[in-house]
N, C-alpha and C positions, 0 to 999 in steps of 0.2 A: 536230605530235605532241609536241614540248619543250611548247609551252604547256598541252596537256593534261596530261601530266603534274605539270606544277607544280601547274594546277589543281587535280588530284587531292591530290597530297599537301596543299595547302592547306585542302581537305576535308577531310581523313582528321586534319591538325591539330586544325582547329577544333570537331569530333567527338569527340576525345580529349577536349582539350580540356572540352566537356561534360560528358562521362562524368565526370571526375574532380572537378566542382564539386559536380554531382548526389552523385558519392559522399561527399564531404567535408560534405554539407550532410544526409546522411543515417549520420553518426559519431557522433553524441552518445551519452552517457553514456544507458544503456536504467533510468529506472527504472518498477517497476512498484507500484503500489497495491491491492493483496489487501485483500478486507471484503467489509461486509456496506450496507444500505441508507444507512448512515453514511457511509461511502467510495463508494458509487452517486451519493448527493444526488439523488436523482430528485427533479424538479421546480423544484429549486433553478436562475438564472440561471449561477453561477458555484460550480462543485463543488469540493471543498477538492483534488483532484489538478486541477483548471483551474488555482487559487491557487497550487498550488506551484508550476505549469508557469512560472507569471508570476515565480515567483520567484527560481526557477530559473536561468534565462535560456536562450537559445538553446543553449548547449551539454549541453543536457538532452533527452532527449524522455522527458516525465514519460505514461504510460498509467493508466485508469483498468480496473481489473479489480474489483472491488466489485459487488455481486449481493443484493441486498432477501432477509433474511428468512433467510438463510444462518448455518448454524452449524459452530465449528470440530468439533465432537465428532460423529464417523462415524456412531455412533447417534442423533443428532439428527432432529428429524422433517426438517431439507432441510440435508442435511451439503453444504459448500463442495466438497468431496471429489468430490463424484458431477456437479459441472457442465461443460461446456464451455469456461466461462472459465478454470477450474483448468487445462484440458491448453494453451489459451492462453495462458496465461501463462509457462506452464514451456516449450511452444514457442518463444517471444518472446526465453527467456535472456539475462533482464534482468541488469544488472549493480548492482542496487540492491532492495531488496525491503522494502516496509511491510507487515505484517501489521497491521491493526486486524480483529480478531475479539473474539466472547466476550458481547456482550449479548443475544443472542438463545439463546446457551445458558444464559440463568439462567430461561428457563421452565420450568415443573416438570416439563414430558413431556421435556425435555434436559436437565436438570440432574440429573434421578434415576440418570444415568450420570456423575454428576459423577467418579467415580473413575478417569473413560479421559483425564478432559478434558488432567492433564497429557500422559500417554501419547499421544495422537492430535497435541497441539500439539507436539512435541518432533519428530514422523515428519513435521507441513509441515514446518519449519524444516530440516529433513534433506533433503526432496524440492527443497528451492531449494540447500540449501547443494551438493548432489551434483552438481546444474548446470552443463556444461562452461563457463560463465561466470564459475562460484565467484564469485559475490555476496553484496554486504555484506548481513546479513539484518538488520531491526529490527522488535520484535516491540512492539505498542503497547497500555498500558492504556488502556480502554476509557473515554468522557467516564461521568461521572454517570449514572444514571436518575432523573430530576428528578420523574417520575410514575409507578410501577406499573403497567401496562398493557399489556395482550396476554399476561400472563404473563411479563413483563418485570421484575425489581425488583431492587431497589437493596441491598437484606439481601446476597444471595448473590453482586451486583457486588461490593462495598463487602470483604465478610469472607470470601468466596471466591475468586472470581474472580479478584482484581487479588494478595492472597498468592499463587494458583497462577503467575500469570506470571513473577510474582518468582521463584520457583521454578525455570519453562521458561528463562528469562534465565542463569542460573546453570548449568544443568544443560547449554545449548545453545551457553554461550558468546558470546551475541548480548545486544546495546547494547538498553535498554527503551527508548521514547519517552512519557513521561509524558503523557496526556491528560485523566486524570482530575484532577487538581490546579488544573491553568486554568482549568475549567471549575465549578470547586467553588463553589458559591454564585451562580451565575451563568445562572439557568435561561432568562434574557431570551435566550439565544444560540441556545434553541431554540424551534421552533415548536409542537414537542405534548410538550415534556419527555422527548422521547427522540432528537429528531432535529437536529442544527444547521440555525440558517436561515444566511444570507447572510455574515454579522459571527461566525456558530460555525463555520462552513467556512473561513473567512479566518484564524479564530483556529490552528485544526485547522492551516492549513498554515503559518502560522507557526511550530509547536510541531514537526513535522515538518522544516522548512527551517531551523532554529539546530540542532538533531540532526545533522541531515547537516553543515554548515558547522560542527561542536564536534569531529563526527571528524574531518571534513580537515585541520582544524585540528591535532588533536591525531596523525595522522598524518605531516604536514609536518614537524613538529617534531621527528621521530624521527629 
């Protein structure tokens, strides 16, 4: 009977034991990557939240939540708003949050509502910030449009779009991530002038992972 019991607790150890590795190895820092086909990479070998995962390290677990063809403006003809990934990702209560949105609202059937666009980006930024997680938010300008196309262009990126986030930045409180700038003149990073390939998703999480590592930075120091 003695030896069973020892037994047992030696189980009931080495069980704990487990559970508590499991748990510690499922702790990491949550963050999560909101977009549109740009932050999807469909097709792509290695998508720029794969990239930052790697960059990251292990005490990360980076998610991709990105969705093709998605726009932030509610009136949009496929608003971010109305998907399944959206309630997924606020389920997730990440403790980190990229927004890249905004090139697929410079088509003229979503951009003719351009006057909500700040309005509607300021209420995501609010729907992550109200998150019992209370998450770093960072909202990101949009790379280039290096070709016109689908309704896609570079006029109302260029001299709308990227002023409005400036804007949303200020008014929401939250850190911009420059993506338009890196990528300026630089069209070889993509495959059809709208989309990063392989070397524009690496660059993407690059520009993303000195952001994060500038506030820790600049956090620490406080």
């Amino acid at each position: 009977m003695k030896k069973q019991i020892q037994a047992a607790i030696i189980i009931c150890g080495i069980l704990l034991f487990t559970v508590v590795i499991v748990a510690n190895g499922q702790s990491g820092i949550k963050v999560a990557c909101v977009g549109n086909s740009i932050t999807e990479g469909s097709g792509l070998k290695t998508t720029y939240p794969q990239a930052l995962q790697q960059l990251m390290g292990d005490s990360y677990e980076v998610r991709n939540y990105g969705l093709g063809g998605r726009t932030l403006l509610k009136k949009g003809d496929r608003p971010y708003w109305n998907e399944a990934k959206y309630r997924e990702v606020l389920a997730w209560n990440p403790d980190i949050v990229i927004i890249k949105l905004g090139t697929n609202d410079t088509k003229p059937q979503n951009w003719k509502h351009k006057k909500e666009f700040v309005k509607d980006y300021k209420k995501l930024v609010k729907s992550f910030k109200d998150l019992p997680s209370k998450p770093e938010v960072y909202i990101c300008y949009p790379i280039p449009v290096f070709e016109d196309k689908w309704g896609i262009n570079e006029a109302a990126m260029r001299d709308e779009v990227l002023p409005a986030i400036r804007k949303i930045a200020r008014k929401t409180n939250v850190e911009v991530i420059d993506l338009y700038t890196p990528f300026t003149g630089k069209s070889s990073l993509t495959y059809d002038g709208i989309h990063p390939n392989e070397k524009g998703a690496a660059l993407l999480a690059a520009q993303v992972y000195q952001a994060l590592q500038a506030a820790e930075t600049a956090l620490s120091a406080k």
